[in-house]
C-alpha positions in Angstrom: 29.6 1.5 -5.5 27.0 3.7 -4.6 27.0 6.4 -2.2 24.9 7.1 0.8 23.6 10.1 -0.7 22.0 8.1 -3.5 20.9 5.6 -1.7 18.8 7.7 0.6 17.6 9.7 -3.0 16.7 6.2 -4.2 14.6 5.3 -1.2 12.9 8.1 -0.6 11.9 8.0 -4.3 10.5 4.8 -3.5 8.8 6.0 -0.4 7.0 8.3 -2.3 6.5 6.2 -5.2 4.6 4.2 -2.8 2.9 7.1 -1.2 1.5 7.7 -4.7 -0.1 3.9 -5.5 -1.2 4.5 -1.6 -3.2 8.0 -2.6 -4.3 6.5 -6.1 -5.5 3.3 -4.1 -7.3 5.1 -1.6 -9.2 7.4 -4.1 -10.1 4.6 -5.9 -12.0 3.3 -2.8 -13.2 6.3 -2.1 -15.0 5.9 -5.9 -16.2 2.4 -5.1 -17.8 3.6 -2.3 -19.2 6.5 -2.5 -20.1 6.1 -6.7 -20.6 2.6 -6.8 -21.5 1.4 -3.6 -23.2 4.8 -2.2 -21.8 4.4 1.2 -18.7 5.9 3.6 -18.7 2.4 5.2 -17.3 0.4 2.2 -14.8 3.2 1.9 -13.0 2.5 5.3 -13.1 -2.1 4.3 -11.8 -1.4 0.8 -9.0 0.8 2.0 -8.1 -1.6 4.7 -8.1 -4.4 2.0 -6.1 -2.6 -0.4 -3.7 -2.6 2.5 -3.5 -5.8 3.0 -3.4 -6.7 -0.4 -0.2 -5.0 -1.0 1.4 -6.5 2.1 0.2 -9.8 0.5 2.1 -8.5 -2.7 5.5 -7.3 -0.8 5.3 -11.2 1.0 5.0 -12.8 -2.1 7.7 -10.9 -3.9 9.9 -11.6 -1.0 9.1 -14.9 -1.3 10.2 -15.1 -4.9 13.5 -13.4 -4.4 14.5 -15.9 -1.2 13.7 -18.8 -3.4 11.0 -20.5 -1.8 8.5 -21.0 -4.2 11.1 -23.0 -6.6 14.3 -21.2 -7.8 15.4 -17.6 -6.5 13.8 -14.7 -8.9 15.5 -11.4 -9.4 15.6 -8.7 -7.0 13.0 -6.6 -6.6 13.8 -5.0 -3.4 12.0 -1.2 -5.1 8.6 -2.6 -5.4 8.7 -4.1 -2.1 9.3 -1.1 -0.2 7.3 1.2 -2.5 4.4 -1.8 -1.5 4.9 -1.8 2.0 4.9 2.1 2.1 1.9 2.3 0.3 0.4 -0.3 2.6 1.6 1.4 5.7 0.1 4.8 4.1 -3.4 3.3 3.5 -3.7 1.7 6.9 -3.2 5.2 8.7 -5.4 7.0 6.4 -8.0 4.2 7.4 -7.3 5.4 10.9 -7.4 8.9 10.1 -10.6 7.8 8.5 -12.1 5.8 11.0 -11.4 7.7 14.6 -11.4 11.2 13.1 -14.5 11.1 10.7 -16.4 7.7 11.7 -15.9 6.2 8.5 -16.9 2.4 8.4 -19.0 2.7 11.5 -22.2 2.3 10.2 -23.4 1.1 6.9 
């Protein structure tokens, strides 16, 4: 049986694995738009998608594991949180980005 201690080790390495996808997610938006795009305003939509696309991910995997979409899959409780965190990390950085330097205000 596992102990609290390494429990809470084991989630916070998942928080922070998810903090990671998160910051690799958001500098990849930040190089679609600023190098491909050549605008701060595509910067703040693709970082919001992102977001939303890895909610979308966590729903789906918990979708598979509670058997809804035919029979029950296994477990994949680590991605889930690591996908939500990163989520939750890329929607306040698109705060950050939006109120404090006007990102996606203008295109």
């Amino acid at each position: 049986m596992a102990t609290p201690d390494s429990r809470k080790k084991k989630l916070a390495s998942r928080i922070a694995l998810g903090g990671g996808f998160g910051t690799f997610s958001l500098a990849f938006c930040f190089w679609v738009g600023f190098g491909l795009l050549h605008s701060s305003y595509y910067v703040e939509w693709l970082a919001a998608a992102a977001a939303v696309f890895c909610l979308l991910l966590a729903w789906l995997l918990h979708l598979r594991e509670d058997g809804f979409m035919g029979k029950s899959g296994k477990p994949m409780k680590g991605a889930r949180i690591a996908l939500i965190s990163a989520a939750v990390f890329l929607l306040l950085a698109t705060l950050v980005l939006y109120f404090v330097f006007g990102f996606g205000t203008s295109p």
